[in-house]
N, C-alpha and C positions, 0 to 999 in steps of 0.2 A: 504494500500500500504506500501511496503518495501523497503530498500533501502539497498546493501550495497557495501562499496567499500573498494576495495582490490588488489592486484597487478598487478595496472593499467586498474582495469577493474570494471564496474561498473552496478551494476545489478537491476533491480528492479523486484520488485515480485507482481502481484496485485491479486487477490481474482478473482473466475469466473465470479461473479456479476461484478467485475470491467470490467473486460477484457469487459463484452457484453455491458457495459455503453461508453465504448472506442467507442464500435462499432458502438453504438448509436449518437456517437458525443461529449459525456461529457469529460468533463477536470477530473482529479485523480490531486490533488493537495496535498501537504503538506511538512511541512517546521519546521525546527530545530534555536532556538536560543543558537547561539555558546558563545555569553556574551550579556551585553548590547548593544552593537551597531550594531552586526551581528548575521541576518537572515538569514539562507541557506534556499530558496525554492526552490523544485521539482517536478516537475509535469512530466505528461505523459497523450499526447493527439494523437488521429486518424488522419491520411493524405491520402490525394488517393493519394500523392508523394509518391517520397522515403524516408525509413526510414530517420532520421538524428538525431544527438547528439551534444546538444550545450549550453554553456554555457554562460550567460551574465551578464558581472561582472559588469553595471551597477545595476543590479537589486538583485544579488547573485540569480542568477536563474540555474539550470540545466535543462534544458528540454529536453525531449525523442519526439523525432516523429516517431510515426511507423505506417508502410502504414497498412490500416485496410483490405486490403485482407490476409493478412499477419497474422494478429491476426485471424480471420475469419478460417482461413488455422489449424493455430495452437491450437484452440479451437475445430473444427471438429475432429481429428486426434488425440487425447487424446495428451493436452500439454506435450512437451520433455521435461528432466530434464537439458540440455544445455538453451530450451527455443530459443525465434529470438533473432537473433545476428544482430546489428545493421550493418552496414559499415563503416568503421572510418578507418582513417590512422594514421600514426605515431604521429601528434601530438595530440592525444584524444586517451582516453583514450577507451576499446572495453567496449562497453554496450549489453546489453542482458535484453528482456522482459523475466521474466518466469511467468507463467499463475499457479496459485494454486489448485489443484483438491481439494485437503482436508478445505484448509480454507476456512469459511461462515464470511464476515464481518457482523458484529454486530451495 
């Protein structure tokens, strides 16, 4: 999994293996040490809700929910280079899954 952000918008990229472990119910997890004291972790998990994007500053968490017919939808349909766009309003920043044709995670 990938991660990046950029003018207000924040993007993650996961591998097709991931995408279908999404679909399966697995958590995609991982996380950056920005010094000693801070951890950013991010994850991206499946919801039969609505997507959503949220952040929890107890935890230094990012998390992505995106509803898994969504992913299901975008994986039949040979993944778009936009990718799902989450919903978010002004105060969040717009997020985006995109699904990897070419990368094989190792």
């Amino acid at each position: 999994m990938y991660i990046r952000i950029q003018d207000n918008q924040i993007r993650f990229r996961v591998s097709q293996d991931e995408a279908k472990s999404l679909i399966d119910g697995y958590l995609c997890s991982d996380s950056i040490k920005l010094n000693d004291k801070f951890l950013l972790t991010y994850q991206i998990k499946s919801t039969s809700n609505e997507s959503y994007l949220q952040y929890n500053e107890d935890s230094h968490q990012i998390i992505l929910s995106v509803n898994k017919t969504e992913i299901i939808e975008e994986i039949s349909a040979r993944p778009s280079k936009q990718g799902i766009k989450i919903n978010s309003n002004s105060e969040v920043p717009a997020a985006f899954l995109e699904i990897d044709l070419k990368k094989v995670r190792k």
